[in-house]
N, C-alpha and C positions, 0 to 999 in steps of 0.2 A: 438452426444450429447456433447455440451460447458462443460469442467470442467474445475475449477478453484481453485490450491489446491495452499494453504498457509501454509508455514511454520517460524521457528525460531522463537516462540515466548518464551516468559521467565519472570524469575522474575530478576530485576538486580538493583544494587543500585542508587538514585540519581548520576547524573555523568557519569554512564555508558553509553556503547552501546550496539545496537543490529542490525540487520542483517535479516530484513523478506522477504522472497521470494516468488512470485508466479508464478506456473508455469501453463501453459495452455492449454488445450487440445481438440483435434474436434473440432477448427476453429483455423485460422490464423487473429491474431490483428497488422497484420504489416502495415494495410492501417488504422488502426482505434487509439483509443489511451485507454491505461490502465490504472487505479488511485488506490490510497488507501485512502481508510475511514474510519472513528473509532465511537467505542460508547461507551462510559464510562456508570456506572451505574447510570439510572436517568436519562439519556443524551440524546438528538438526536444523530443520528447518524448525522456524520460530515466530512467534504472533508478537506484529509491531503496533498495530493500533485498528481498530473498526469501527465503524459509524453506522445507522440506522438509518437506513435512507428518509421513512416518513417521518421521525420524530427528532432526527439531527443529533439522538445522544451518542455519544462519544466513548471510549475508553482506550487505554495504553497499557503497554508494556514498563513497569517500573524503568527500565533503563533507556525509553527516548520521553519519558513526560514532562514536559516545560520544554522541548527543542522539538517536538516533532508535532505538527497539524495533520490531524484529517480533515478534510472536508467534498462536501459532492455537491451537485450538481444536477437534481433530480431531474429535470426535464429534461436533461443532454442525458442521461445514463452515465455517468462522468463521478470521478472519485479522485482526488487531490491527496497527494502525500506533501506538506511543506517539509522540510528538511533542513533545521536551523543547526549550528554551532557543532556541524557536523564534528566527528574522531573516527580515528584509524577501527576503532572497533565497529563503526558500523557496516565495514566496508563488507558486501554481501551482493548476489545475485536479491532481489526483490521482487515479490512476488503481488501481483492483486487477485484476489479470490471473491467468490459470491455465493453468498448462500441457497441453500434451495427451499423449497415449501415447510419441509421437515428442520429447517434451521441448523443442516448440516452444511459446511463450505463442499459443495461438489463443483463448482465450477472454480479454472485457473488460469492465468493468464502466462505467458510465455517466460515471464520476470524479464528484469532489466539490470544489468550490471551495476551497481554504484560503488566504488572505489574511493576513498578518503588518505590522501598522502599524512606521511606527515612534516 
């Protein structure tokens, strides 16, 4: 059974940072690639940034690039959101997702609140 559990989510001021991790369990995502998505209240939910487990390539959401890192951890099954110069707009339940064989995201993790005062 795929789990996918997220954590470090928080309340922090405009400005701040954060620090969300997901870790992942009963399969191996090192041939496939992991992402994070979010859903603000109201919102669709939305594609913030994903990464490539074997090859490290990267891509973003035009509205977190230059403040937001991905990064993993191939051997732990492990997937980093950095979270720099946070704003009140990012503020969203956050989601880790993982792709499957077909390079569709079918797997999802529980999300994690992040909250951005201002």
């Amino acid at each position: 059974q795929v789990q996918l559990v997220e954590s470090g989510g928080g309340l922090v001021q405009a400005g701040g940072s954060l620090k969300l991790s997901c870790a992942a369990s009963g399969r191996t995502f090192r041939d496939y690639g992991m992402g994070w998505f979010r859903q603000a209240p109201g919102k669709e939910r939305e594609f913030v940034a994903e990464i490539n487990f074997s090859s490290g390539s990267t891509s973003y959401a035009d509205s977190v690039k230059g403040r937001f890192t991905i990064s993993r951890d191939a051997a732990k099954n492990i997937v980093y959101l950095q979270m720099n110069s946070l704003k009140p707009d990012d503020t969203a339940v956050y989601y880790c997702a993982g792709r499957d064989w077909l390079g569709r995201y079918s797997y999802w993790g529980q999300g994690t609140q992040v909250s951005v005062s201002s």
